[in-house]
N, CA, C and O atoms as CSV, one atom per row, in Angstrom:
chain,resi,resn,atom,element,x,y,z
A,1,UNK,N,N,184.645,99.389,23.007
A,1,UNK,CA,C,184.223,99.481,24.390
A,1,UNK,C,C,182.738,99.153,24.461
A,1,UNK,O,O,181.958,99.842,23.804
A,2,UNK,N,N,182.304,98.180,25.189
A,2,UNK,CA,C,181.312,97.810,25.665
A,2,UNK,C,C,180.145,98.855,26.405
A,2,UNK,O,O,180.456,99.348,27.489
A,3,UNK,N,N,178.651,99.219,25.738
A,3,UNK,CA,C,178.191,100.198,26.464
A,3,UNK,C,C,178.367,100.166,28.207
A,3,UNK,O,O,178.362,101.166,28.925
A,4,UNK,N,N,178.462,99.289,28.487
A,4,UNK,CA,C,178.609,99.283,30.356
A,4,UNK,C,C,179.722,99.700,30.859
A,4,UNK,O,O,179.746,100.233,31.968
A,5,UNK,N,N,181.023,99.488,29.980
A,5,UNK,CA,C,181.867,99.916,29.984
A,5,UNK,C,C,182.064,101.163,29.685
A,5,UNK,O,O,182.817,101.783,30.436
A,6,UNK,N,N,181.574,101.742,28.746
A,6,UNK,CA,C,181.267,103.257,28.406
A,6,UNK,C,C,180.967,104.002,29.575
A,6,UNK,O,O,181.798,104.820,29.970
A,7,UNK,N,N,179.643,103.800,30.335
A,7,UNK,CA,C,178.996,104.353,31.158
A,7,UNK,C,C,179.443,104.116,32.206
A,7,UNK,O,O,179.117,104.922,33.076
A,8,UNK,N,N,180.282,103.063,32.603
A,8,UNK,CA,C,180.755,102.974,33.832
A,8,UNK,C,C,182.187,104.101,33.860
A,8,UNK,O,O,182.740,104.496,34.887
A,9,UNK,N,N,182.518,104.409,32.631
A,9,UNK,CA,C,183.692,105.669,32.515
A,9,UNK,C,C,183.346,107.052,32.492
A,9,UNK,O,O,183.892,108.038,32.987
A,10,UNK,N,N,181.907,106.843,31.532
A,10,UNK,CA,C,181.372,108.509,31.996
A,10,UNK,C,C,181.353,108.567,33.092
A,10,UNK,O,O,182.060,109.300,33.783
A,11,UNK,N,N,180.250,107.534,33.592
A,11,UNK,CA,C,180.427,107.862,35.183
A,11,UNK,C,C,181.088,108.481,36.090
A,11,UNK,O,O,180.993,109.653,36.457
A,12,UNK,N,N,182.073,107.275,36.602
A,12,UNK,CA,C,183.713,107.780,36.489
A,12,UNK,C,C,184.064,109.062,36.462
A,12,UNK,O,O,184.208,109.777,37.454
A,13,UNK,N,N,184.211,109.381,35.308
A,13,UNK,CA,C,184.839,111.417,34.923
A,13,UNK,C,C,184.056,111.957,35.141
A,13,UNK,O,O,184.302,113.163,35.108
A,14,UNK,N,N,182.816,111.644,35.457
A,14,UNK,CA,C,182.010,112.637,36.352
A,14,UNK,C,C,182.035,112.762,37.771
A,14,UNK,O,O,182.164,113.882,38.265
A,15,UNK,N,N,181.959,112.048,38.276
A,15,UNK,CA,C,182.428,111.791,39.815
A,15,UNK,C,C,184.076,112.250,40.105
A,15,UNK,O,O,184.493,112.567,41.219
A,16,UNK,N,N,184.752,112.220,39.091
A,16,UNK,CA,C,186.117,112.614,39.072
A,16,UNK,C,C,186.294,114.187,38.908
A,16,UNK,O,O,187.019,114.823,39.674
A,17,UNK,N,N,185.558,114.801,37.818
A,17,UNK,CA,C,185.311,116.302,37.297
A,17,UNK,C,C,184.636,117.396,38.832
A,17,UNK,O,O,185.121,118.377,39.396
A,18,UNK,N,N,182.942,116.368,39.127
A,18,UNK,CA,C,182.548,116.822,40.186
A,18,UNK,C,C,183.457,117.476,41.387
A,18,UNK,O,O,183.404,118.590,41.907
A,19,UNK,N,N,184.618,115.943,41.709
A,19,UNK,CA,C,185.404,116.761,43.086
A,19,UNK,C,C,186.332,117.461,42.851
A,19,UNK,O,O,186.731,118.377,43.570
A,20,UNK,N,N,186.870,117.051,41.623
A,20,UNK,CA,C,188.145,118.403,41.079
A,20,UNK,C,C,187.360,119.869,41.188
A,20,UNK,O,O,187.955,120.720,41.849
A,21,UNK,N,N,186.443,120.138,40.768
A,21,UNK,CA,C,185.203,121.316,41.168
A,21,UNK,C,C,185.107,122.170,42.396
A,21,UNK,O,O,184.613,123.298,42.408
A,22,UNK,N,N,185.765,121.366,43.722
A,22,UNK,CA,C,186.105,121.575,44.792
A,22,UNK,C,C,184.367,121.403,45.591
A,22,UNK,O,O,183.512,120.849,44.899
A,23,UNK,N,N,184.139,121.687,46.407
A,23,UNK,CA,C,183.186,121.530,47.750
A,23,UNK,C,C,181.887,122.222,47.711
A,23,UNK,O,O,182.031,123.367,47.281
A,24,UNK,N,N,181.245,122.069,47.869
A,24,UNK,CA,C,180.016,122.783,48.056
A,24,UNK,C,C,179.373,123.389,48.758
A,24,UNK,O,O,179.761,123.043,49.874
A,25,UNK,N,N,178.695,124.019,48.861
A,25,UNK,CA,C,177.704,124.461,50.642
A,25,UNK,C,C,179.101,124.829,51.454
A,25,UNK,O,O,180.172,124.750,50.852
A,26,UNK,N,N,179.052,125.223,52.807
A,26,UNK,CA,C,179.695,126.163,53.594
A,26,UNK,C,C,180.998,125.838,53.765
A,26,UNK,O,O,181.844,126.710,53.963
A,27,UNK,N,N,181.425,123.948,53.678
A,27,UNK,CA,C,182.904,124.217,53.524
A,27,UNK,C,C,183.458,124.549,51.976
A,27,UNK,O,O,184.578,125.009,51.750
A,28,UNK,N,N,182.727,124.315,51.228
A,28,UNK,CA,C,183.670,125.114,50.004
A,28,UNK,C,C,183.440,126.356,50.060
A,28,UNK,O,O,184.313,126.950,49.427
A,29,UNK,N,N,182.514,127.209,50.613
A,29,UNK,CA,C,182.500,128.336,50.817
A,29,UNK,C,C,183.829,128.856,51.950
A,29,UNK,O,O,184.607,129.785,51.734
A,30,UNK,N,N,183.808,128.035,53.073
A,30,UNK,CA,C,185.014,128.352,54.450
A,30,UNK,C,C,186.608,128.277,53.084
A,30,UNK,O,O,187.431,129.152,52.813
A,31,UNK,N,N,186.466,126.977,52.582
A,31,UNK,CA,C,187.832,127.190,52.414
A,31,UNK,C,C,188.329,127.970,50.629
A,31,UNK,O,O,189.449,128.082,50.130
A,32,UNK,N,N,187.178,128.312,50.166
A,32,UNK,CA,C,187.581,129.955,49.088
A,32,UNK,C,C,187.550,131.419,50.101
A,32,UNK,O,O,187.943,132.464,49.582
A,33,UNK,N,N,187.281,131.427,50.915
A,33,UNK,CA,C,187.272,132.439,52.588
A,33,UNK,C,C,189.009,132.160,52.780
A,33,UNK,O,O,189.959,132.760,52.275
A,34,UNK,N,N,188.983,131.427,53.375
A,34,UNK,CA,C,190.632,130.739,53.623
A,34,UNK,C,C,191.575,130.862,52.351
A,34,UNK,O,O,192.341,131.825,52.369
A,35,UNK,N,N,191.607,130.323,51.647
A,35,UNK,CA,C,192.499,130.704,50.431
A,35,UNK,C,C,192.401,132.050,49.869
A,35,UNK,O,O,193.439,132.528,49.413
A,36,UNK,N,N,191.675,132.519,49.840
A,36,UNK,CA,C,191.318,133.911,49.533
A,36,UNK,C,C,192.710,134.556,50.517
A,36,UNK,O,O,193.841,134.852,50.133
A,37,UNK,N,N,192.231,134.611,51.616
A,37,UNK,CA,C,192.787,135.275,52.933
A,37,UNK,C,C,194.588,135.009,52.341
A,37,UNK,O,O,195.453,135.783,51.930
A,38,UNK,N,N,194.547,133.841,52.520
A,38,UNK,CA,C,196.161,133.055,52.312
A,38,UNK,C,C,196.997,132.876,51.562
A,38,UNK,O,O,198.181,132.539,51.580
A,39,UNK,N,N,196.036,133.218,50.658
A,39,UNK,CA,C,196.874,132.684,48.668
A,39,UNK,C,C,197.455,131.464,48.568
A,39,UNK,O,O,198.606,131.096,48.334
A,40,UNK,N,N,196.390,130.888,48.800
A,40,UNK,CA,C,196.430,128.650,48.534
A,40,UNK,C,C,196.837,128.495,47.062
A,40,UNK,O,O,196.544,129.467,46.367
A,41,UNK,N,N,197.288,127.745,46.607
A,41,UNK,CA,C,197.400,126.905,45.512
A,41,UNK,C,C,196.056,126.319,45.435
A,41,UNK,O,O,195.228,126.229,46.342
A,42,UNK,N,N,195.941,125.829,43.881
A,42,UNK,CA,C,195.003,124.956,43.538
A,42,UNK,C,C,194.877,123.236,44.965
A,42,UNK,O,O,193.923,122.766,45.586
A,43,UNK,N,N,196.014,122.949,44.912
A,43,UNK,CA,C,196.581,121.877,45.396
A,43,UNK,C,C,196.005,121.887,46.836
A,43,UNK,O,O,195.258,121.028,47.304
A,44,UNK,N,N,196.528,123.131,47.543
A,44,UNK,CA,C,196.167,124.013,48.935
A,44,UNK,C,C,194.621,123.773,48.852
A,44,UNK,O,O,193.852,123.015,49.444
A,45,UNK,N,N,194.494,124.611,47.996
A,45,UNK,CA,C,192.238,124.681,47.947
A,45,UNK,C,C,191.449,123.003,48.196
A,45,UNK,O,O,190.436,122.712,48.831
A,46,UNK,N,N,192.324,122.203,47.470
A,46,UNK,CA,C,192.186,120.795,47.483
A,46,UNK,C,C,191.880,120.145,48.804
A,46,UNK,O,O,190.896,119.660,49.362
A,47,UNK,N,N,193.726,120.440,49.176
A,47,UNK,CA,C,193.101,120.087,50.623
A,47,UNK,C,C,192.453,120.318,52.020
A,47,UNK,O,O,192.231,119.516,52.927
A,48,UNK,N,N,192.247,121.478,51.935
A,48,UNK,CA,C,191.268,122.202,52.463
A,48,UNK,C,C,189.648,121.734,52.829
A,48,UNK,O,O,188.985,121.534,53.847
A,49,UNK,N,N,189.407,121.683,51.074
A,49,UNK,CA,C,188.347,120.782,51.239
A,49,UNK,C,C,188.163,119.186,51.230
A,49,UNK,O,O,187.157,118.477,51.225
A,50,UNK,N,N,188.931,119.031,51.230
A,50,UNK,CA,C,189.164,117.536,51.967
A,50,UNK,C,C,188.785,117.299,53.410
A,50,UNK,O,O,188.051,116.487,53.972
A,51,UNK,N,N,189.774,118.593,53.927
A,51,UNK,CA,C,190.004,118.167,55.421
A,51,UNK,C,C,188.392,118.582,56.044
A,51,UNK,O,O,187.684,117.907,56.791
A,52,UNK,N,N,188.126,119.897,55.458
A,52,UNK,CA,C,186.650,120.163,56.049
A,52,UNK,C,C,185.535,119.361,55.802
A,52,UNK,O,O,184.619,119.312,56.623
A,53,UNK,N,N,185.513,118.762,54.815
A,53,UNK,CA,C,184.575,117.492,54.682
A,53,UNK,C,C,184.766,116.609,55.398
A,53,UNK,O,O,183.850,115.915,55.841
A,54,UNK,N,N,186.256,116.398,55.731
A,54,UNK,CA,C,186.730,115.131,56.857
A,54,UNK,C,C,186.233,115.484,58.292
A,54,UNK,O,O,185.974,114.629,59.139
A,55,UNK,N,N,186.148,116.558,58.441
A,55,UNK,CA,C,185.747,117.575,59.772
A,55,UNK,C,C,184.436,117.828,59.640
A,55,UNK,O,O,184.075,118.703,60.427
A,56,UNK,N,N,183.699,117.466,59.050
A,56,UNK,CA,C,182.190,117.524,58.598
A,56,UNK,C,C,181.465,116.228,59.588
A,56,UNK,O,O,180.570,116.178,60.432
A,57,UNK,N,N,182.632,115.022,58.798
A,57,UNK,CA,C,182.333,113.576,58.951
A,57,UNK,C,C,182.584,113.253,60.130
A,57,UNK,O,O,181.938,112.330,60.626
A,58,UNK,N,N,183.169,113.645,60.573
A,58,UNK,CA,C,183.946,113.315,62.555
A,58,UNK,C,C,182.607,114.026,63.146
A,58,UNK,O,O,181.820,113.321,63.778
A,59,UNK,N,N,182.397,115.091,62.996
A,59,UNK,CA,C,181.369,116.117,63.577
A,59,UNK,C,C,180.222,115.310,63.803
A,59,UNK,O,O,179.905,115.010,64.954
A,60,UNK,N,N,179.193,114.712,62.253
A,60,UNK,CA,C,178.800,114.095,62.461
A,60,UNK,C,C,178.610,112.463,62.853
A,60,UNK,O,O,177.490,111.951,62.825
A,61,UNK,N,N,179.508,111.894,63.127
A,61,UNK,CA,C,180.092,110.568,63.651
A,61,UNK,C,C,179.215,111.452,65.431
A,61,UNK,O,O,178.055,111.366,65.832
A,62,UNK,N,N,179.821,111.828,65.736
A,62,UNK,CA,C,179.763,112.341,67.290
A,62,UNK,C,C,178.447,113.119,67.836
A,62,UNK,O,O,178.231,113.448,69.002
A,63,UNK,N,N,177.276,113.417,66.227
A,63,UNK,CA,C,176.155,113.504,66.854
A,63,UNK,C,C,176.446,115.673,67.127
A,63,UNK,O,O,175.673,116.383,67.769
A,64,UNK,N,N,177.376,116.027,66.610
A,64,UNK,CA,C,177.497,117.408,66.679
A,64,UNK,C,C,177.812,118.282,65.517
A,64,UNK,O,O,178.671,119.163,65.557
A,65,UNK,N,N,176.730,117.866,63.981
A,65,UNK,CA,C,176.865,117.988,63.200
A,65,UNK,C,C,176.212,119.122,62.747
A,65,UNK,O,O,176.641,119.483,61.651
A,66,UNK,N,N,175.206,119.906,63.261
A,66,UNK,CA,C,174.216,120.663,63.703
A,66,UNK,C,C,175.195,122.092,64.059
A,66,UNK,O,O,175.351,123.143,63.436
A,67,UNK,N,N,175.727,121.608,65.293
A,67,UNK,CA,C,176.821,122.766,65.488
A,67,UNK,C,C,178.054,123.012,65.036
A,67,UNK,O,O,178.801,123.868,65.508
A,68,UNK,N,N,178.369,122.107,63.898
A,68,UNK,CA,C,179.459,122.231,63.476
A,68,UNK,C,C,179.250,122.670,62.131
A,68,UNK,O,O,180.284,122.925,61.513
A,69,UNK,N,N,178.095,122.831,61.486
A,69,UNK,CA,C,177.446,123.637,60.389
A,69,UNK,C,C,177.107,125.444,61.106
A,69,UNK,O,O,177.519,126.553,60.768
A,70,UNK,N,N,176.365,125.065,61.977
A,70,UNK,CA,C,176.321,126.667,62.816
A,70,UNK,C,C,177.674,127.480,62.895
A,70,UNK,O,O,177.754,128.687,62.666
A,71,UNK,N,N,179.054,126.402,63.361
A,71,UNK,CA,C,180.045,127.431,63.296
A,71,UNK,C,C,180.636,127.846,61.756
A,71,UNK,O,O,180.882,128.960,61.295
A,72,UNK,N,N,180.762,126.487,61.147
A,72,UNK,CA,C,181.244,127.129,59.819
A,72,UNK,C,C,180.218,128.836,59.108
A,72,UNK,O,O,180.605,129.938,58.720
A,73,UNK,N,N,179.072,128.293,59.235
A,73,UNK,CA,C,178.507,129.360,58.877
A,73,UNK,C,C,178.759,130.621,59.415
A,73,UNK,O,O,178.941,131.580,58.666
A,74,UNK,N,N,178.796,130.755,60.896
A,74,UNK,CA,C,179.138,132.125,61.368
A,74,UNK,C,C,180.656,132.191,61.017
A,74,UNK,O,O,180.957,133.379,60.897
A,75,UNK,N,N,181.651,131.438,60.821
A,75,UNK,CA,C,182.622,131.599,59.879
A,75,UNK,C,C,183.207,132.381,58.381
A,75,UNK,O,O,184.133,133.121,58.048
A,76,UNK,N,N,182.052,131.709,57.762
A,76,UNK,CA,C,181.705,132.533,56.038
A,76,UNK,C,C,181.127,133.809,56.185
A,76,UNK,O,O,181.325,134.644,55.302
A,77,UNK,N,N,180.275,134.148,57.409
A,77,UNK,CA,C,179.336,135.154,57.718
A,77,UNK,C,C,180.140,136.522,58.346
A,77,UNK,O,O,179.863,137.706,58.154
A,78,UNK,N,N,181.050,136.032,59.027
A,78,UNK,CA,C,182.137,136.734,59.727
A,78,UNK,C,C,183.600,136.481,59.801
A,78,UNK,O,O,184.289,136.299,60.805
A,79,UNK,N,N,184.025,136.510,58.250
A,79,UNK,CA,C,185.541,135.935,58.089
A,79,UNK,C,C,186.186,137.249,58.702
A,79,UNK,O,O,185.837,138.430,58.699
A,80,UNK,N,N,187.336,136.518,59.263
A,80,UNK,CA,C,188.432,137.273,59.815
A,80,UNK,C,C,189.981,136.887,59.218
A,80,UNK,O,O,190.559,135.830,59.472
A,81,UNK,N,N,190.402,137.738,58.556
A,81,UNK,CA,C,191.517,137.859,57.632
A,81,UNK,C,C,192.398,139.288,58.150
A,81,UNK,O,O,192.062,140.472,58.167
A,82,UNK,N,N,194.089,138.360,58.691
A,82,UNK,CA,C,194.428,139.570,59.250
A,82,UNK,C,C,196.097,139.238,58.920
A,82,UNK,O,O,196.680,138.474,59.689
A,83,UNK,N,N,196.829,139.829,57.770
A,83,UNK,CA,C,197.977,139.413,57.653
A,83,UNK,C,C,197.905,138.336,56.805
A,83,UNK,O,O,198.892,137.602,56.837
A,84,UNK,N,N,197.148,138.076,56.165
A,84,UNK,CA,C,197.581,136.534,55.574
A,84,UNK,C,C,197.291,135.545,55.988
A,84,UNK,O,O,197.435,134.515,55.330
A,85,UNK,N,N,196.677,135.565,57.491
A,85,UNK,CA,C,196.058,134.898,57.753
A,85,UNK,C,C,194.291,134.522,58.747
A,85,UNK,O,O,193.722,135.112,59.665
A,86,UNK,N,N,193.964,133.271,57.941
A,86,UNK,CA,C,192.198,133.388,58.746
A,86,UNK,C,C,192.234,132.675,59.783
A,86,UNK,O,O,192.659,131.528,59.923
A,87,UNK,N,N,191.396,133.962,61.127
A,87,UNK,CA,C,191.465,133.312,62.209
A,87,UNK,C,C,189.677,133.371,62.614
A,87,UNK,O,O,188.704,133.900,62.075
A,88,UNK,N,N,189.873,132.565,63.792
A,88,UNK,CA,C,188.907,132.485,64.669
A,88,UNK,C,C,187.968,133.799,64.911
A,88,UNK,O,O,188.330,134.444,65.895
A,89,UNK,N,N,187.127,134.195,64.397
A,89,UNK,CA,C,186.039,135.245,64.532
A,89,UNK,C,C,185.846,135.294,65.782
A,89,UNK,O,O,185.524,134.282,66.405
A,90,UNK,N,N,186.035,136.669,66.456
A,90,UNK,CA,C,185.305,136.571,67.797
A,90,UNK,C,C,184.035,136.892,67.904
A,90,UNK,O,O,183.578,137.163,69.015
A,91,UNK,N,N,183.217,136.918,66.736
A,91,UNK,CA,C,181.828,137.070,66.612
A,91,UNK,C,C,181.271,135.538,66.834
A,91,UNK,O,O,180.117,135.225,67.124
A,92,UNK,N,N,182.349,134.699,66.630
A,92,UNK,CA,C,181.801,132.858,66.162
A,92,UNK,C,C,182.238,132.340,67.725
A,92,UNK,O,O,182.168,131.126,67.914
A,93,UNK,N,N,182.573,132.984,68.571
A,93,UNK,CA,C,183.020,132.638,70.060
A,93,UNK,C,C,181.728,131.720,70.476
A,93,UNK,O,O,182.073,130.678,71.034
A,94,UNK,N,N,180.276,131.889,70.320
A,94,UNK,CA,C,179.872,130.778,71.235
A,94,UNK,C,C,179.417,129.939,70.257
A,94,UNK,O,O,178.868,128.891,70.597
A,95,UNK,N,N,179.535,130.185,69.221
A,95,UNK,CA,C,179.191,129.035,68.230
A,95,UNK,C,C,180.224,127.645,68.302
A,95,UNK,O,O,180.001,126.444,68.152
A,96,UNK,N,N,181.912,128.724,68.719
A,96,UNK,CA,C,182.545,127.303,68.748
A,96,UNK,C,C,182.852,126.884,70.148
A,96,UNK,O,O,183.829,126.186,70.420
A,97,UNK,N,N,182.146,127.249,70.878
A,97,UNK,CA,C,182.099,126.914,72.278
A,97,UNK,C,C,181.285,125.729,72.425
A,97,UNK,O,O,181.728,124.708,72.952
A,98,UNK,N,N,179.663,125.871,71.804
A,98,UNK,CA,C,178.590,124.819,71.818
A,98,UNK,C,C,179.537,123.573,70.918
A,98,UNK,O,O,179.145,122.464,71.278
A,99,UNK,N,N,180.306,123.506,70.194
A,99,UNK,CA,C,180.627,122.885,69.228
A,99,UNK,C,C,181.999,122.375,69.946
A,99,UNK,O,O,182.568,121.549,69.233
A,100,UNK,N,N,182.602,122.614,71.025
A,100,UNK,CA,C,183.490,121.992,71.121
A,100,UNK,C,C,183.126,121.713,72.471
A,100,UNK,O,O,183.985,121.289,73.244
A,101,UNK,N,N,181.756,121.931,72.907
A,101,UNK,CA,C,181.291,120.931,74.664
A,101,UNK,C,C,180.355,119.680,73.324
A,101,UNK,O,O,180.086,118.591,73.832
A,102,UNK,N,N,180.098,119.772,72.425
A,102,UNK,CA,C,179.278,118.618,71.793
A,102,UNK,C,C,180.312,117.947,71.830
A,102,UNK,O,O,180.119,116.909,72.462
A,103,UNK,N,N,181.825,118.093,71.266
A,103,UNK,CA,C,182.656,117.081,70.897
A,103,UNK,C,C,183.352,116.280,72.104
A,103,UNK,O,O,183.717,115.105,72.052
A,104,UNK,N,N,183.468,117.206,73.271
A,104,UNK,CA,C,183.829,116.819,74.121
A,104,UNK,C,C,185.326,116.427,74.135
A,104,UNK,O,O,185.802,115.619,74.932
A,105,UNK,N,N,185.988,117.049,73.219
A,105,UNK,CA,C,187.335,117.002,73.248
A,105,UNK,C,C,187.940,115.624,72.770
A,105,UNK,O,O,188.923,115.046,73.234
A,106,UNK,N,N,187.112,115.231,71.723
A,106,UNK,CA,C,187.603,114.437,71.091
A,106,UNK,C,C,188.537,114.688,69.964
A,106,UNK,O,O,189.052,113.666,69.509
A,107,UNK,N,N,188.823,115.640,69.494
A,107,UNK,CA,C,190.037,116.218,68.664
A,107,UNK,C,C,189.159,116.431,67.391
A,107,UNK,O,O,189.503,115.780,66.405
A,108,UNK,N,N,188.349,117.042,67.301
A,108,UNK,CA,C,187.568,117.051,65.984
A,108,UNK,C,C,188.344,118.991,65.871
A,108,UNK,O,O,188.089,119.761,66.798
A,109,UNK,N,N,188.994,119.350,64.978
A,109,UNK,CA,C,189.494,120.829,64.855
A,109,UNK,C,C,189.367,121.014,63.595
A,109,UNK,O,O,189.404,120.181,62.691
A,110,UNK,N,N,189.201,122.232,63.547
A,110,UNK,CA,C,189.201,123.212,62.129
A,110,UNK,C,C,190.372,124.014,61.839
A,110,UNK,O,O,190.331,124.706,62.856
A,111,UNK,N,N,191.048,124.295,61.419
A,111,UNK,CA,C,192.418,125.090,61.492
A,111,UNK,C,C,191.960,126.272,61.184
A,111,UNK,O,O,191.714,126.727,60.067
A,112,UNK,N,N,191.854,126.749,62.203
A,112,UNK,CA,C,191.636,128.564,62.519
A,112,UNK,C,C,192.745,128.719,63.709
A,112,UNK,O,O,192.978,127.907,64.605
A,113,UNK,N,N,193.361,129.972,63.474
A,113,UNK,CA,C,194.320,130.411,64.506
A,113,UNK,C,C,192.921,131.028,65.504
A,113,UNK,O,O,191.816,131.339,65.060
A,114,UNK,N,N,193.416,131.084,67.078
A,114,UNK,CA,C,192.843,132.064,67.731
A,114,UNK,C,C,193.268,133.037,67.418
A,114,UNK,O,O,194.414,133.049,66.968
A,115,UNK,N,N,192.412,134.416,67.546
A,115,UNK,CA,C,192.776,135.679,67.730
A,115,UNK,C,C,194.029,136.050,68.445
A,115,UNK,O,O,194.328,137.235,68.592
């Protein structure tokens, strides 16, 4: 194997290792909150943080990326776990209020049940 070739594979399994690792900052924090609550699979935890990174990226596409960090956070800050399942904090009520007049109802969602 060719050193460029080498390094283009470490590379590689690092960038590969990194996301198997799962998420960082507040959505990997929201969704070990969530699996915690739920009892996710590895697989589950996966996509979780997928989708919240995908919900990160829409957020900021739309310029409401600001408040869509504010809610996750009052999220992690005030998890609500009831039965098995994580819902909507009514402590995070105007956090996701500002956050869903930014989006303007463009379908940007987080999967939280309401209360």
């Amino acid at each position: 194997m060719t050193p460029t070739l080498r390094t283009l594979g470490l590379s590689l399994f690092l960038l590969v290792a990194a996301a198997a690792s799962g998420c960082g900052g507040v959505t990997g924090e929201y969704c070990d909150l969530k699996c915690e609550c739920e009892g996710c699979s590895d697989n589950q935890l996966d996509a979780c943080n997928v989708e919240a990174e995908s919900a990160v990226d829409q957020s900021d596409i739309y310029g409401c990326a600001d408040f869509h960090d504010e809610y996750l956070q009052c999220v992690v800050d005030h998890p609500l776990c009831e039965v098995a399942d994580f819902r909507n904090p009514p402590a995070c009520a105007a956090q996701d209020d500002r956050l869903d007049n930014c989006r303007g109802g463009r379908g940007i969602r987080i999967d939280l049940r309401a209360p």
